[in-house]
N, CA, C and O atoms as a Tinker XYZ file with bonds, in Angstrom:
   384  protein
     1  N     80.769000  -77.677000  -49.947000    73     2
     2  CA    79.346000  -77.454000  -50.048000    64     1     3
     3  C     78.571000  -78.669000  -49.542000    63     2     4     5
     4  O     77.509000  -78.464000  -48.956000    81     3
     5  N     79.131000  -80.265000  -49.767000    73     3     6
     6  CA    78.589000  -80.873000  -49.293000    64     5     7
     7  C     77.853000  -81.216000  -47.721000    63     6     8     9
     8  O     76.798000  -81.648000  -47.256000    81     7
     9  N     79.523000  -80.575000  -47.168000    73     7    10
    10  CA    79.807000  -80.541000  -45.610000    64     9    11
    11  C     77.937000  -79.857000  -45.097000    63    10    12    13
    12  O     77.186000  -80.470000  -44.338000    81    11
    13  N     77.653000  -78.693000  -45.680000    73    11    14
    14  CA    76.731000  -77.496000  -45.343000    64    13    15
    15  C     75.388000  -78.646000  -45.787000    63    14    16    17
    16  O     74.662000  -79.134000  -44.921000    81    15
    17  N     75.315000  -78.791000  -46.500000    73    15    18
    18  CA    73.736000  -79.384000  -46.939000    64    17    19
    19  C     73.333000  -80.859000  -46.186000    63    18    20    21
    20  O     72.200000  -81.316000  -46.036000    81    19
    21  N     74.786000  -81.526000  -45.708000    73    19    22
    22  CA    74.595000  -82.821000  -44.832000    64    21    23
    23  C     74.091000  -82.199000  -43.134000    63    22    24    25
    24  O     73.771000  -82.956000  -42.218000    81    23
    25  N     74.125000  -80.761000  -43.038000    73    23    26
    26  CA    73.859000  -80.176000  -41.782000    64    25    27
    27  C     72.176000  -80.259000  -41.518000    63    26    28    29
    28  O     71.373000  -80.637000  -42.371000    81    27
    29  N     71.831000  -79.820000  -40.144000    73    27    30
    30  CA    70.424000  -79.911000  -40.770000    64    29    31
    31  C     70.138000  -78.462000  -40.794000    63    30    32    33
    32  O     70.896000  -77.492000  -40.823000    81    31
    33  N     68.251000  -78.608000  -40.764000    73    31    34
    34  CA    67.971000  -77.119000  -41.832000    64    33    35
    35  C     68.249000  -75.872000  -40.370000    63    34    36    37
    36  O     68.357000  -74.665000  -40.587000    81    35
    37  N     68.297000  -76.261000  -39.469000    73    35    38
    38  CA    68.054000  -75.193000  -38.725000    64    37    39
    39  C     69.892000  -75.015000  -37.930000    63    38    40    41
    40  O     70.017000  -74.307000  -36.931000    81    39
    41  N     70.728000  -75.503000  -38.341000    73    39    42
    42  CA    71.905000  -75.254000  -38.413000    64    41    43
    43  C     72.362000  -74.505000  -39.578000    63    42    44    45
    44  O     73.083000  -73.507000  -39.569000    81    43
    45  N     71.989000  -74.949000  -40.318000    73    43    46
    46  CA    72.476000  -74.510000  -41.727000    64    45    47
    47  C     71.339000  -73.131000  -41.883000    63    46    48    49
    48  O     72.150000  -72.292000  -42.276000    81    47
    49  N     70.358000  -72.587000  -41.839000    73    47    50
    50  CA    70.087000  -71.172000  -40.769000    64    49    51
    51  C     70.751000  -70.344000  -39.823000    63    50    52    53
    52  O     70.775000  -69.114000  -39.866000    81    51
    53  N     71.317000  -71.104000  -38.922000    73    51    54
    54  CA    71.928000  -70.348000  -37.832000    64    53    55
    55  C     73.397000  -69.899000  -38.722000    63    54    56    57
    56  O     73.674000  -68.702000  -38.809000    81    55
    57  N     74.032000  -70.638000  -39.174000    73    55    58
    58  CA    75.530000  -70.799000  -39.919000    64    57    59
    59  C     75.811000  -69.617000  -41.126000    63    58    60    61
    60  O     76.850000  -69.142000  -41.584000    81    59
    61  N     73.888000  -69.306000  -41.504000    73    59    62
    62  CA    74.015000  -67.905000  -42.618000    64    61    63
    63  C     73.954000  -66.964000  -42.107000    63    62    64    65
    64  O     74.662000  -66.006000  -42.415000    81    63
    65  N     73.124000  -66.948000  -41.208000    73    63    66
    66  CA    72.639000  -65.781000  -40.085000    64    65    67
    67  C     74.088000  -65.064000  -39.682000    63    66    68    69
    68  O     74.427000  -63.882000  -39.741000    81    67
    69  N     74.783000  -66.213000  -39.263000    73    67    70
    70  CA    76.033000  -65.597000  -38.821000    64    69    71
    71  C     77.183000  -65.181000  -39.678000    63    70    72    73
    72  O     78.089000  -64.368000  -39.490000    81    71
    73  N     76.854000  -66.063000  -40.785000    73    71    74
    74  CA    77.545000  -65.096000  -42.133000    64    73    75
    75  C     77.241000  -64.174000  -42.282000    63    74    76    77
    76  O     78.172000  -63.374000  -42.195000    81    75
    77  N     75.917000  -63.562000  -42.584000    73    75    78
    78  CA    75.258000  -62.396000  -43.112000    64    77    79
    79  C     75.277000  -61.082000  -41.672000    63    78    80    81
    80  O     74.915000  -59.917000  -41.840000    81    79
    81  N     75.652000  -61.502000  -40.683000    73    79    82
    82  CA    75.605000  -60.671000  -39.981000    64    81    83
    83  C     76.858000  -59.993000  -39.317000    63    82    84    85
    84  O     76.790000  -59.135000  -38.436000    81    83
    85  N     77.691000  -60.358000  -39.712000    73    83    86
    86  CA    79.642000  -60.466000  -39.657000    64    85    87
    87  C     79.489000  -59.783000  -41.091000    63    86    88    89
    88  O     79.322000  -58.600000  -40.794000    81    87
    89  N     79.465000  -59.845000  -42.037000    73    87    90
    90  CA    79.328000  -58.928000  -43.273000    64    89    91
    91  C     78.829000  -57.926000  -43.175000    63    90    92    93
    92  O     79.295000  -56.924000  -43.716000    81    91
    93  N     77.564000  -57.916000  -42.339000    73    91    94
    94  CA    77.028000  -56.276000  -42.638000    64    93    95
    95  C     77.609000  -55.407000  -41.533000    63    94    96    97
    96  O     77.727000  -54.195000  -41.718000    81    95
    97  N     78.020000  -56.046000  -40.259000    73    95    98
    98  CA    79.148000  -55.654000  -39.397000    64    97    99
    99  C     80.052000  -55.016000  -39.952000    63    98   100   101
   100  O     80.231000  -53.823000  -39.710000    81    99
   101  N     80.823000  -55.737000  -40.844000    73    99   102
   102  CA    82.240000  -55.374000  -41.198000    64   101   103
   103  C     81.929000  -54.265000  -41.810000    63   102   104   105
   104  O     82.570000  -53.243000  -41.560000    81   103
   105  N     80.772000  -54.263000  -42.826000    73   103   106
   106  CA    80.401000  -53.086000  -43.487000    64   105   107
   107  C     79.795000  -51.741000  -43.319000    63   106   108   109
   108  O     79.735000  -50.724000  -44.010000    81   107
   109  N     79.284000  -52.179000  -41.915000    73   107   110
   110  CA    78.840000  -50.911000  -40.806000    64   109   111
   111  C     79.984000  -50.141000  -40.177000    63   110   112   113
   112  O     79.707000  -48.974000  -39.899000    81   111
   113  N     81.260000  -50.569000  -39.883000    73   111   114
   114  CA    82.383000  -50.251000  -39.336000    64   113   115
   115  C     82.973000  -49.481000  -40.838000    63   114   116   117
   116  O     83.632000  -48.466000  -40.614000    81   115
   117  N     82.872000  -49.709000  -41.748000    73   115   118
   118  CA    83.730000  -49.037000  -42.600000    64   117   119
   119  C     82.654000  -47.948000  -43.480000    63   118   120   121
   120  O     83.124000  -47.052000  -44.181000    81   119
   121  N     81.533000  -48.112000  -43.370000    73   119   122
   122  CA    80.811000  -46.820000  -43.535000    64   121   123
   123  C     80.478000  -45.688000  -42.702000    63   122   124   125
   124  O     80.207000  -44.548000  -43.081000    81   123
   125  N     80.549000  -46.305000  -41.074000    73   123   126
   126  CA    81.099000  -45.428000  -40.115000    64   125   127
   127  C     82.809000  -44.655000  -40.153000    63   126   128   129
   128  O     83.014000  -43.516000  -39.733000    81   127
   129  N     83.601000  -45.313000  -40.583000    73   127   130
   130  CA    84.850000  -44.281000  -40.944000    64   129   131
   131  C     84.784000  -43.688000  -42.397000    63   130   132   133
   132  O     85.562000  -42.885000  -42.913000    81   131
   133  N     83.751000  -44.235000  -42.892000    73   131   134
   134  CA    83.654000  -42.793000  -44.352000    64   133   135
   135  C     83.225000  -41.975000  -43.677000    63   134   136   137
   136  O     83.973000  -41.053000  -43.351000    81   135
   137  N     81.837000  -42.000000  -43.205000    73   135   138
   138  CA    80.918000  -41.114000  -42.653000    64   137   139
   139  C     82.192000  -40.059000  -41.223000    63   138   140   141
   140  O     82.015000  -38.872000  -40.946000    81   139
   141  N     83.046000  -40.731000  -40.755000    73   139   142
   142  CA    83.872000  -40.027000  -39.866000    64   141   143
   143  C     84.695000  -38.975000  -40.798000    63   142   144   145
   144  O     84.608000  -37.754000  -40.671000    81   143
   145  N     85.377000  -39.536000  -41.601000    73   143   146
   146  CA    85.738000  -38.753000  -42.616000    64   145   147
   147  C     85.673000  -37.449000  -43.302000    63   146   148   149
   148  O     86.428000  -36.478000  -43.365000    81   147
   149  N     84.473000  -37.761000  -43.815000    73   147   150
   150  CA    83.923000  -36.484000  -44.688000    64   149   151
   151  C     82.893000  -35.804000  -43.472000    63   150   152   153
   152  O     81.931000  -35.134000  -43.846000    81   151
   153  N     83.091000  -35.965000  -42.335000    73   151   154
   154  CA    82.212000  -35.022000  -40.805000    64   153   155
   155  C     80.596000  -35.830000  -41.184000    63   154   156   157
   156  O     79.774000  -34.942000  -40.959000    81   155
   157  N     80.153000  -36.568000  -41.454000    73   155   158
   158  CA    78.769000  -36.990000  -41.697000    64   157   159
   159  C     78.345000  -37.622000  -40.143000    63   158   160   161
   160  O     78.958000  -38.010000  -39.148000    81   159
   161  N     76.914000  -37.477000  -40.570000    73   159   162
   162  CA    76.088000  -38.339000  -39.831000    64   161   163
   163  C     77.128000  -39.539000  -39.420000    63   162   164   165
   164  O     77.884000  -39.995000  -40.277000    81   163
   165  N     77.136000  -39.997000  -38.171000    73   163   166
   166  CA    77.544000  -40.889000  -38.000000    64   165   167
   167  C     77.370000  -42.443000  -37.492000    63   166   168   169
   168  O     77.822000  -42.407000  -36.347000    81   167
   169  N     77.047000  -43.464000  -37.697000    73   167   170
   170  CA    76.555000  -44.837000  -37.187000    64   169   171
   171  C     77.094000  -44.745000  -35.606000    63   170   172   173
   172  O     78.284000  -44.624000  -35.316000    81   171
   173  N     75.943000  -44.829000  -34.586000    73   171   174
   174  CA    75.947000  -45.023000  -33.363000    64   173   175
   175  C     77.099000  -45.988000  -32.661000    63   174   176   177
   176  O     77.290000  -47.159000  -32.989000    81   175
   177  N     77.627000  -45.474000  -31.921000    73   175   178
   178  CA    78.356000  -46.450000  -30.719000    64   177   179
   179  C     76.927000  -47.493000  -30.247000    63   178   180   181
   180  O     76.964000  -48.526000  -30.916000    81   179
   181  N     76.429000  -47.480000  -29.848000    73   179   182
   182  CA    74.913000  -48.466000  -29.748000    64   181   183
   183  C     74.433000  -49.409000  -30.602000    63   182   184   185
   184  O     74.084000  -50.533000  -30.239000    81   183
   185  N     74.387000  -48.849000  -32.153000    73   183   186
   186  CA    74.326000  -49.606000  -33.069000    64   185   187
   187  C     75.212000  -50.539000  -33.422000    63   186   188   189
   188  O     75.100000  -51.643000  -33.956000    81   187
   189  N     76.022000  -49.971000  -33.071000    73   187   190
   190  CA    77.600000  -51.006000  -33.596000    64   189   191
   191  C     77.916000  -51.832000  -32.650000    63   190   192   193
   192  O     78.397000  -52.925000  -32.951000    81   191
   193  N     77.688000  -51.439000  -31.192000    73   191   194
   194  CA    77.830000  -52.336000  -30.003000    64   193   195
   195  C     76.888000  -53.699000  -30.511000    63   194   196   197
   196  O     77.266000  -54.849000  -30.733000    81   195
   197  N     75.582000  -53.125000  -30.598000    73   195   198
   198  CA    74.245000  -54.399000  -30.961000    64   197   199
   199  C     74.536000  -55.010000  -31.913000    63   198   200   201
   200  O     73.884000  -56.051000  -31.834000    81   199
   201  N     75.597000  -55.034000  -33.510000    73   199   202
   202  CA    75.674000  -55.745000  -34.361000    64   201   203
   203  C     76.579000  -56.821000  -33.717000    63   202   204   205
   204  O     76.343000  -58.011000  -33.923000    81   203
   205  N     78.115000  -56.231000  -32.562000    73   203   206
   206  CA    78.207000  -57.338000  -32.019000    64   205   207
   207  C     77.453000  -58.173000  -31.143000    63   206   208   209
   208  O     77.200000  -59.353000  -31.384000    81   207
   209  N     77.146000  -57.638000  -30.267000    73   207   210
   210  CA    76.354000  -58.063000  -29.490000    64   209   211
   211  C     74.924000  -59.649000  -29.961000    63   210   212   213
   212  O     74.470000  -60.539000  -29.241000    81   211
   213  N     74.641000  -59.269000  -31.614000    73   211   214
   214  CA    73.846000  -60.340000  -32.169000    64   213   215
   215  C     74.411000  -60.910000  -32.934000    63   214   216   217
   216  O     73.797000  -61.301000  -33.926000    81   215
   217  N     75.734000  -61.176000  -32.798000    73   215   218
   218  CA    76.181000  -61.812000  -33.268000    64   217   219
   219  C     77.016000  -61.910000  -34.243000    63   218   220   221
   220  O     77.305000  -62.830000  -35.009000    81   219
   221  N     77.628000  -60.070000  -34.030000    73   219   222
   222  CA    78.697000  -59.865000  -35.021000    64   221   223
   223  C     80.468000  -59.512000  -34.934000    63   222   224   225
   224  O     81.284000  -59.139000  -35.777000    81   223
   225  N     80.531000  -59.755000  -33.860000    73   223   226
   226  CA    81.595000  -59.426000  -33.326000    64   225   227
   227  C     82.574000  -60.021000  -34.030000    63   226   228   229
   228  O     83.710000  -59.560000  -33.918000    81   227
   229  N     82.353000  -61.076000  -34.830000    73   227   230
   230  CA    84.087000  -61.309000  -35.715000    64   229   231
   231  C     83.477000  -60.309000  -36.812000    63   230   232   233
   232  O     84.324000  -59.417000  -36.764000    81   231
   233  N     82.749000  -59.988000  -37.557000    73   231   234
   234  CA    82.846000  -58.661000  -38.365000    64   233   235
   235  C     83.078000  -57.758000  -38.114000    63   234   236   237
   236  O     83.527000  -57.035000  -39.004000    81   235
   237  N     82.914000  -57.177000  -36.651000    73   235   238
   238  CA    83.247000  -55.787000  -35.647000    64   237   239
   239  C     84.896000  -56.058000  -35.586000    63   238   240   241
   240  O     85.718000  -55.145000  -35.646000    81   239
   241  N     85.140000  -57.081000  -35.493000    73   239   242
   242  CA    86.641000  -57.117000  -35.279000    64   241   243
   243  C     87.617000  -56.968000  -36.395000    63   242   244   245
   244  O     88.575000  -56.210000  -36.546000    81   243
   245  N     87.197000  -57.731000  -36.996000    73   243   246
   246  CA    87.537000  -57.642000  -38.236000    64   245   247
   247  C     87.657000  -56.442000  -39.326000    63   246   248   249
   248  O     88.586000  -56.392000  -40.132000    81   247
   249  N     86.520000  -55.396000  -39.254000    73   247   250
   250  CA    86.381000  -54.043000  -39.545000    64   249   251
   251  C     87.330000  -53.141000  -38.686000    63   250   252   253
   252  O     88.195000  -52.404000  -39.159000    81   251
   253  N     87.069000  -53.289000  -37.460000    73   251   254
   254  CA    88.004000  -52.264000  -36.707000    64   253   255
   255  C     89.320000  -52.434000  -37.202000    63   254   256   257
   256  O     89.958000  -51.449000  -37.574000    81   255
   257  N     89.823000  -53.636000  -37.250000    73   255   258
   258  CA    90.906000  -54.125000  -38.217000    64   257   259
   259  C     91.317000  -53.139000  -39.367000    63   258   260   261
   260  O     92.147000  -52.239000  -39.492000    81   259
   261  N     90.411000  -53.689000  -40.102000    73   259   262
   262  CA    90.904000  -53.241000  -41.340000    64   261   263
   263  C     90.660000  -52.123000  -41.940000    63   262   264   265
   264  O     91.113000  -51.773000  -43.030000    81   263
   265  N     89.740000  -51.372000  -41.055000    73   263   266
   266  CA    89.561000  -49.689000  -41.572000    64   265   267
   267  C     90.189000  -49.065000  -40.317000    63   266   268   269
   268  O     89.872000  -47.876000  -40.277000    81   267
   269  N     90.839000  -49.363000  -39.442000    73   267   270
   270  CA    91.853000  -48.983000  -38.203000    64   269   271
   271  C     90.699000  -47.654000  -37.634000    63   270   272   273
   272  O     90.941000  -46.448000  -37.620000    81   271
   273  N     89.457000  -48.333000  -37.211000    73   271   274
   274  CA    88.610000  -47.761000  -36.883000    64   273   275
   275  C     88.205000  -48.027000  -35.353000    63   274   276   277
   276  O     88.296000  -49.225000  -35.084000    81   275
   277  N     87.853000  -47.363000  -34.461000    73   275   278
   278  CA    87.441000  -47.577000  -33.118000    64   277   279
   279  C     88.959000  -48.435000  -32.421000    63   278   280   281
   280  O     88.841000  -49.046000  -31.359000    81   279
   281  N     89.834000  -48.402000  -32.891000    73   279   282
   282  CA    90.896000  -49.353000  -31.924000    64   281   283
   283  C     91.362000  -48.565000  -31.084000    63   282   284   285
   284  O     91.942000  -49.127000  -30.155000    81   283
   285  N     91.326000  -47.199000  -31.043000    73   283   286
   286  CA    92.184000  -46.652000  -29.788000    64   285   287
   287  C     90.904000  -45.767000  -28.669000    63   286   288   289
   288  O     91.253000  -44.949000  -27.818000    81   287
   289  N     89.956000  -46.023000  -28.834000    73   287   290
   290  CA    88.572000  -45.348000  -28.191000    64   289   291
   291  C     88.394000  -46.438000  -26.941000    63   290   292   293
   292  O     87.676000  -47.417000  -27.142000    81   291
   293  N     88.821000  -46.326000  -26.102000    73   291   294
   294  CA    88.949000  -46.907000  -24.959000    64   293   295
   295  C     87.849000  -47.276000  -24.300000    63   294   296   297
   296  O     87.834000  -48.381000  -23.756000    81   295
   297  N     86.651000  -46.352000  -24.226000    73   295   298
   298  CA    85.514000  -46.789000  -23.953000    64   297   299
   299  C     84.471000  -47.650000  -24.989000    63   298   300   301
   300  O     83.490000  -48.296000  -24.622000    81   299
   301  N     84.949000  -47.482000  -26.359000    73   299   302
   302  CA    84.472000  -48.165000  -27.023000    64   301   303
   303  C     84.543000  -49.684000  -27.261000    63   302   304   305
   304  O     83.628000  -50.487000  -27.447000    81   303
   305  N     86.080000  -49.889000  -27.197000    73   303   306
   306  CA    87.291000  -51.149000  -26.363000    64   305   307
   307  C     86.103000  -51.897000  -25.926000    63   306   308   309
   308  O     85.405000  -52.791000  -26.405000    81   307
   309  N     86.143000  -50.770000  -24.156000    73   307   310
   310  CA    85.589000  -51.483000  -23.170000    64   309   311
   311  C     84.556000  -52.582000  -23.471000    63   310   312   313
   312  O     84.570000  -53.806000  -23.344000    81   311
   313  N     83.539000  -51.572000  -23.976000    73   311   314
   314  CA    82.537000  -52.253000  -24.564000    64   313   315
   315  C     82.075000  -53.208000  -25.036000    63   314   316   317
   316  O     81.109000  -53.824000  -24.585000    81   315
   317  N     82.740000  -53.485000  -26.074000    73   315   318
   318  CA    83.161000  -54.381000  -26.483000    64   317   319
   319  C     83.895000  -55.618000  -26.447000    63   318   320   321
   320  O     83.458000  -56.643000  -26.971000    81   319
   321  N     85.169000  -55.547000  -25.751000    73   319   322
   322  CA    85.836000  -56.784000  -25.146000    64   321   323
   323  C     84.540000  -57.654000  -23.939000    63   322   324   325
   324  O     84.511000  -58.850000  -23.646000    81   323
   325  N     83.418000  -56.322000  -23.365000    73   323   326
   326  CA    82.579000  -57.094000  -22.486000    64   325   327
   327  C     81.860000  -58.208000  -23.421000    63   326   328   329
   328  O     81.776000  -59.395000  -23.103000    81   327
   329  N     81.370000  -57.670000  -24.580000    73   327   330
   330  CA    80.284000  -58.709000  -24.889000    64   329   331
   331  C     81.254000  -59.532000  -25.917000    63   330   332   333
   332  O     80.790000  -60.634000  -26.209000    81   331
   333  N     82.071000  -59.326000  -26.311000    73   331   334
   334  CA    83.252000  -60.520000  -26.566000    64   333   335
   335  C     83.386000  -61.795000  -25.797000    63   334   336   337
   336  O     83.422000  -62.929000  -26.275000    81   335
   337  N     83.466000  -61.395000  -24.332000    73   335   338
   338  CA    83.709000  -62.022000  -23.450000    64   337   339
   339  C     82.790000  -62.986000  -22.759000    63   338   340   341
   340  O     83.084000  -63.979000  -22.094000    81   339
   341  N     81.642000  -62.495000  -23.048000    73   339   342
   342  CA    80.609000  -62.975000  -22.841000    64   341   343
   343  C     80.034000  -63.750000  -23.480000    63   342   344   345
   344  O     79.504000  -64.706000  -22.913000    81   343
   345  N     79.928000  -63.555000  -25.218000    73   343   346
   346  CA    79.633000  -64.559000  -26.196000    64   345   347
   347  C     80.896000  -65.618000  -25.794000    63   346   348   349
   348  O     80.572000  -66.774000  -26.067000    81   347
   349  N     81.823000  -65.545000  -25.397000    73   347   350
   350  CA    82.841000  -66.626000  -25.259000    64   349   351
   351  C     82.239000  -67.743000  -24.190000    63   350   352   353
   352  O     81.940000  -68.937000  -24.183000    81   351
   353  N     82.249000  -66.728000  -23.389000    73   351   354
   354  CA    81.329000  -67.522000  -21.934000    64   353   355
   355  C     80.056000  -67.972000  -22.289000    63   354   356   357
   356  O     79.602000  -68.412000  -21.233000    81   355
   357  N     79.214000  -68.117000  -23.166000    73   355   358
   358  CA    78.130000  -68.642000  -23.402000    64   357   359
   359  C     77.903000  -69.804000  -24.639000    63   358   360   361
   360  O     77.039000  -70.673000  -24.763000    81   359
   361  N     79.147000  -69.400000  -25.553000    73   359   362
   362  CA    79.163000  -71.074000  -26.213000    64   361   363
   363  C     79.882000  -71.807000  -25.315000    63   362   364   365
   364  O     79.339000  -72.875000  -25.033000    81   363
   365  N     81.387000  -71.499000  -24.529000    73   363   366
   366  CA    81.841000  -72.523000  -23.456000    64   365   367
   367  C     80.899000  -73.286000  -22.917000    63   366   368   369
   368  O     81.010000  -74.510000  -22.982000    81   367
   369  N     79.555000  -72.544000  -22.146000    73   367   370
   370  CA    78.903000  -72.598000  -21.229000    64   369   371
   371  C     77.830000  -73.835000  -22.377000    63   370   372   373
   372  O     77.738000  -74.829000  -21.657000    81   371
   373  N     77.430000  -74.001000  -23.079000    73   371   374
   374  CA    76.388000  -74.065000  -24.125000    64   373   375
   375  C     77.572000  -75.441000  -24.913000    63   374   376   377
   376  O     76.878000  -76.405000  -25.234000    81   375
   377  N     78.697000  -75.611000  -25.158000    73   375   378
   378  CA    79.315000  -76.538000  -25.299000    64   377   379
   379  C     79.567000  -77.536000  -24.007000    63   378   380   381
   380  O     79.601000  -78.733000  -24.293000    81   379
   381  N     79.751000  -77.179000  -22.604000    73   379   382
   382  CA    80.049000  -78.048000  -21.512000    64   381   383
   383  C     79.175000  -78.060000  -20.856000    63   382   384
   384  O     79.181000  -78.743000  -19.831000    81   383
């Protein structure tokens, strides 16, 4: 805890943001396979793309994981590995 409060304030912002948004990720992916489940309404391919996309993609991953949800949807994959790939390429880019 110390580590977090010696940060400054607008790191230690960005650092929850990205907690809180990897959580509701993970939790969007597994209310999308209830909702697959029981035939419901279902959470958008769009929506779920954009939670990674802002910054949720270790919760997207992590969910697909563990509710063995979207892993064999190939276009969904696609999708996804793009803006994976891209957040990769932009802290590289943003670190060097």
């Amino acid at each position: 805890m110390q580590w977090f409060l010696s940060l400054n304030f607008a790191t230690q912002l960005f650092l929850l943001y990205i907690i809180v948004i990897n959580i509701i990720a993970f939790f969007f992916f597994g209310v999308d396979k209830l909702k697959s489940q029981l035939n419901s309404r279902r959470i958008s391919e769009k929506a779920l793309w954009f939670l990674a996309f802002i910054g949720g993609s270790a919760g997207c991953l992590f969910g697909m994981q563990f509710f063995r949800h979207k892993t064999k949807k190939t276009s969904f994959q696609i999708v996804f590995v793009g803006i994976l790939a891209l957040q990769i390429a932009l802290v590289w880019w943003l670190a060097y």
